[in-house]
DRENKOL-264553 format. One record per residue (C-alpha): residue number from 1; residue in three letters; x, y, z. Coordinates in steps of 0.05 Angstrom, whole numbers. Each point is the difference from the previous one (the first is absolute). Example, Ala and Ser with C-alpha at 12.3 -4.5 7.8 and 13.67 -1.06 7.14 Angstrom:
% DRENKOL-264553
(site 1 'ALA' (246 -90 156))
(site 2 'SER' (27 69 -13))
//
This chain:
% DRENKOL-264553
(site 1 'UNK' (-460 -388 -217))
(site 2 'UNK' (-78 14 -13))
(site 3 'UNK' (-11 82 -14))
(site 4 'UNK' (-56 36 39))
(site 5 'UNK' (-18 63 0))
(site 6 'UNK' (19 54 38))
(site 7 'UNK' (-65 12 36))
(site 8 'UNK' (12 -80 19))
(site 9 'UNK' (59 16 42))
(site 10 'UNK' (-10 3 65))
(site 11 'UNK' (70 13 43))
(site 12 'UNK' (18 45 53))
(site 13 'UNK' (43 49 -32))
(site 14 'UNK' (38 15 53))
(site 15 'UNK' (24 -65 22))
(site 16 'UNK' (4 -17 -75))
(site 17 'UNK' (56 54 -22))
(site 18 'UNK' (18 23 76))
(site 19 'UNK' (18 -72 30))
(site 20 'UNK' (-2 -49 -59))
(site 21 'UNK' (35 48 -52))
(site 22 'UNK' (4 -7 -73))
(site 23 'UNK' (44 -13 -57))
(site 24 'UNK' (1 61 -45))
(site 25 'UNK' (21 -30 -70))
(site 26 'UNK' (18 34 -70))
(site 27 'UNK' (33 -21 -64))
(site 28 'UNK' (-13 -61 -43))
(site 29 'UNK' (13 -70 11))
(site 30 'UNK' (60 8 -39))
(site 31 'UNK' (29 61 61))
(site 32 'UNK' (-41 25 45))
(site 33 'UNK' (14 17 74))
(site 34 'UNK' (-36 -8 65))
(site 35 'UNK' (3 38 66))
(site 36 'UNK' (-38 -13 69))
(site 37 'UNK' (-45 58 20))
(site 38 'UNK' (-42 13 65))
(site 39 'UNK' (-23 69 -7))
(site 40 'UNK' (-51 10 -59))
(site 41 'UNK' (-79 -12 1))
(site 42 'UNK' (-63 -8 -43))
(site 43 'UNK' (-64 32 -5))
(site 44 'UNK' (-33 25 -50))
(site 45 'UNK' (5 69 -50))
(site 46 'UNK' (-11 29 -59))
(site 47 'UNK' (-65 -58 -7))
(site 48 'UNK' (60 -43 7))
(site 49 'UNK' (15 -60 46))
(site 50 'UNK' (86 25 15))
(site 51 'UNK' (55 -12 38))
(site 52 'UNK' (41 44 24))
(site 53 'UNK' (79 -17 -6))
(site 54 'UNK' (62 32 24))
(site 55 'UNK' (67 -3 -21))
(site 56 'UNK' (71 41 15))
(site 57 'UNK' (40 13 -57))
(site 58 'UNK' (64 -47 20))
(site 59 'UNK' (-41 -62 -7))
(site 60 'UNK' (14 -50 -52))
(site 61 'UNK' (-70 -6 -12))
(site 62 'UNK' (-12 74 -20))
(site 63 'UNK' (41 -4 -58))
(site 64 'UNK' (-62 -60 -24))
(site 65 'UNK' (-57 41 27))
(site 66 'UNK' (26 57 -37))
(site 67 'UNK' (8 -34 -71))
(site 68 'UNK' (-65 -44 9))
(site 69 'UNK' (-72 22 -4))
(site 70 'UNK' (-24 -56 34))
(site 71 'UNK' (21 -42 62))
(site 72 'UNK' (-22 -44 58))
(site 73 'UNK' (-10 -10 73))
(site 74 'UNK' (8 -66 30))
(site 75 'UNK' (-24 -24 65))
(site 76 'UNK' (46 -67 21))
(site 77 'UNK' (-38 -13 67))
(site 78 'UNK' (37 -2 73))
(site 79 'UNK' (36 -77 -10))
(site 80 'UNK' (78 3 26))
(site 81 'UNK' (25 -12 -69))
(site 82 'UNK' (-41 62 -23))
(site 83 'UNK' (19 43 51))
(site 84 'UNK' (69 -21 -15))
(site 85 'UNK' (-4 22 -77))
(site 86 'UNK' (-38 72 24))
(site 87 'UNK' (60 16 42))
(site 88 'UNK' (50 -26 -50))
(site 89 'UNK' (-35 42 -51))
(site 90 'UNK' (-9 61 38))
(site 91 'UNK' (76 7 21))
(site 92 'UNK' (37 -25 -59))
(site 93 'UNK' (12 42 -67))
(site 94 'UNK' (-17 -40 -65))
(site 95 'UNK' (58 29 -22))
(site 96 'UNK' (39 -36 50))
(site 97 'UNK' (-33 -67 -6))
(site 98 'UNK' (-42 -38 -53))
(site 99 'UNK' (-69 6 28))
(site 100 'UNK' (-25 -30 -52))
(site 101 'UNK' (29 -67 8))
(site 102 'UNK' (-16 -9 83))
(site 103 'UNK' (-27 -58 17))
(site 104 'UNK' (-73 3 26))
(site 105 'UNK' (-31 36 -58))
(site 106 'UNK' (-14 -16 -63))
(site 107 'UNK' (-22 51 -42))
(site 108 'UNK' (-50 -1 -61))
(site 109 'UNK' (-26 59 -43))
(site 110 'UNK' (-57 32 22))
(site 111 'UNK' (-62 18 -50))
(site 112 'UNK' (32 81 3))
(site 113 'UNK' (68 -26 -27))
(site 114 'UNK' (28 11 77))
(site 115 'UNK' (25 -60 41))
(site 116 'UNK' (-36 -31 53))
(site 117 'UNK' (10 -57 41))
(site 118 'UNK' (-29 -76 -4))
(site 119 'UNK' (12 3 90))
(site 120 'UNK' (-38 62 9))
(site 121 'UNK' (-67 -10 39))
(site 122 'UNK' (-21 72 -31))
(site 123 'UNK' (20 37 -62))
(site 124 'UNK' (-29 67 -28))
(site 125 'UNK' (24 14 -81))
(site 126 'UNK' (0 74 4))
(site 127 'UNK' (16 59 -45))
(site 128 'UNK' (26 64 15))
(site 129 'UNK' (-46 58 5))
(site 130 'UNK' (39 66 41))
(site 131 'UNK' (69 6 23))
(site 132 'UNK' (30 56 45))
(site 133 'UNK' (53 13 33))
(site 134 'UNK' (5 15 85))
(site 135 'UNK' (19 65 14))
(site 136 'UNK' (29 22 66))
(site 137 'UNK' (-43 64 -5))
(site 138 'UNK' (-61 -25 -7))
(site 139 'UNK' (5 -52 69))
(site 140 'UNK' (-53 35 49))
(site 141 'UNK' (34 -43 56))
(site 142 'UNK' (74 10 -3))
(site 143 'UNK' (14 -49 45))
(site 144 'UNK' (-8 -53 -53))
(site 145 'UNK' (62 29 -34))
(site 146 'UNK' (36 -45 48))
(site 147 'UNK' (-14 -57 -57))
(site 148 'UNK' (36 33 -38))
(site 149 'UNK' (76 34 -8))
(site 150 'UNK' (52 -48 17))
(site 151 'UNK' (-49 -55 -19))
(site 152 'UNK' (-7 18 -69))
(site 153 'UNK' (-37 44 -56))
(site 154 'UNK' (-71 21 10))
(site 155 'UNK' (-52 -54 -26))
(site 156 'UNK' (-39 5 -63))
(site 157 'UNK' (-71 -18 -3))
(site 158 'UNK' (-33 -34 -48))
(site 159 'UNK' (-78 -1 -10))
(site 160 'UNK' (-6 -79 -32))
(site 161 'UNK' (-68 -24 -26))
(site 162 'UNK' (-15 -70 17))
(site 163 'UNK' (-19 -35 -70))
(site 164 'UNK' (-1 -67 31))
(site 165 'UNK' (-7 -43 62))
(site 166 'UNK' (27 -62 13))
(site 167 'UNK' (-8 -43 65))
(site 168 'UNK' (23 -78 10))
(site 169 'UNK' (-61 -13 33))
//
């Protein structure tokens, strides 16, 4: 993978995290856990190039987040074999299956001491920055409560910093 920097990277967010999703990844290559994510974003705060993350409480994943400072996003691209692994990832527990031994990833430590993946076509090393908690009380539009209840615990957000940018181009 050859790094750039962040001003380099030039994708539409939207289509990025909204229709290609993301691996969210924490731990170390000796246990770490990965989730699929569509919701999240990245901009810019604090005089910091971020993303934003967000992650309910039942996940797997949370538990890594929550005991790592630092973690990744991974961008595997829209192949059938890809698309396969986001949905495999994004419905199964790690507690329920070895995610770290599927086939179609192969995982190597990343400069932050995270995981990332030699099959990613995009990887930001990031750090946390901010993490709160969603709070029914403060939704303006209470419609959007639907996403919740039955479905599970209220996301938290974290504020990441991206440290590094990776691309296989």
């Amino acid at each position: 993978m050859k790094e750039i920097s962040v001003e380099q990277l030039n994708e539409n967010v939207f289509s990025l995290i909204g229709k290609e999703w993301m691996l969210v990844t924490a731990g170390t290559p000796e246990r770490y856990n990965m989730m699929t994510a569509s919701w999240g974003g990245i901009g810019w705060l604090w005089n910091r190039p971020v993303a934003f993350v967000f992650i309910r409480p039942e996940r797997y994943t949370y538990e890594f987040v929550e005991q790592s400072q630092t973690l990744t996003l991974s961008f595997l691209g829209d192949a059938p074999q890809m698309r396969q692994l986001y949905g495999l990832l994004g419905s199964k527990s790690g507690r329920d299956i070895p995610k770290m031994q599927l086939d179609g990833l192969t995982a190597e430590e990343a400069s932050n001491g995270c995981v990332r993946f030699s099959e990613s076509r995009l990887t930001l090393e990031c750090t946390k920055l901010f993490a709160t908690d969603m709070q029914e009380d403060n939704f303006i539009c209470p419609d959007l409560l639907a996403w919740y209840g039955e479905k599970g615990g209220m996301h938290r957000m974290y504020v990441v910093e991206i440290t590094r940018v990776l691309t296989a181009d």
